[in-house]
C-alpha positions in Angstrom: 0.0 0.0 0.0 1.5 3.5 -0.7 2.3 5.9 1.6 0.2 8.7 -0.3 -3.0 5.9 0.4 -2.3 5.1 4.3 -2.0 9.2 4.4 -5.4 9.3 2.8 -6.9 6.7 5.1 -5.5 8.3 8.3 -6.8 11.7 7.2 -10.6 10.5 6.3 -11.1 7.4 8.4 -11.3 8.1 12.3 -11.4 4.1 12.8 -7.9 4.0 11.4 -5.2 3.2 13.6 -2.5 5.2 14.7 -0.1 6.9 12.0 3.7 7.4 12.8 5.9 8.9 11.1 9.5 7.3 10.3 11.7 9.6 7.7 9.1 11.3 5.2 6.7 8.2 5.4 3.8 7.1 7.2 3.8 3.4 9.0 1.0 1.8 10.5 1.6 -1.3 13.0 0.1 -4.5 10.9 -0.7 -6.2 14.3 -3.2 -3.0 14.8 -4.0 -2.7 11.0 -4.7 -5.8 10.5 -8.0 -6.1 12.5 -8.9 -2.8 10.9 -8.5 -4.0 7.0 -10.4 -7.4 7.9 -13.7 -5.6 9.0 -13.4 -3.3 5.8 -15.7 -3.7 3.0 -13.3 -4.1 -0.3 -14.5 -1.2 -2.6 -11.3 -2.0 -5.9 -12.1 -0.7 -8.4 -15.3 0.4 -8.1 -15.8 3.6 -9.7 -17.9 6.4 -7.9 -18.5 8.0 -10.6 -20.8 6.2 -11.9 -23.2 6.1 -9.5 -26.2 8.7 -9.0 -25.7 10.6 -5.7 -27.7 9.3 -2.5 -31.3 10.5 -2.5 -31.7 13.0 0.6 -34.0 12.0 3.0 -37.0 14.1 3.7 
């Protein structure tokens, strides 16, 4: 996984776990990743473009 991807996660995804930082790139321990990319739906791929956007709810 890239380190422009785990940045990304870490920014948008409060349930990610803990970012450090080792020279200019971002680590994440796998023994607390791990968990966290089991429980994740898999979304490859799929293009959100595509898709008409969620109907708001009245």
């Amino acid at each position: 996984m890239s380190n422009q991807r785990i940045s990304q996660l870490a920014r948008e995804d409060p349930d990610f776990p803990k970012v450090v930082q080792i020279g200019r790139s971002h680590a994440v321990d796998y023994r607390a990743a791990r968990p966290y990319f089991a429980e994740r739906k898999s979304r490859q791929g799929q293009r959100t473009d595509l898709k008409p956007p969620p109907a708001a709810e009245a």
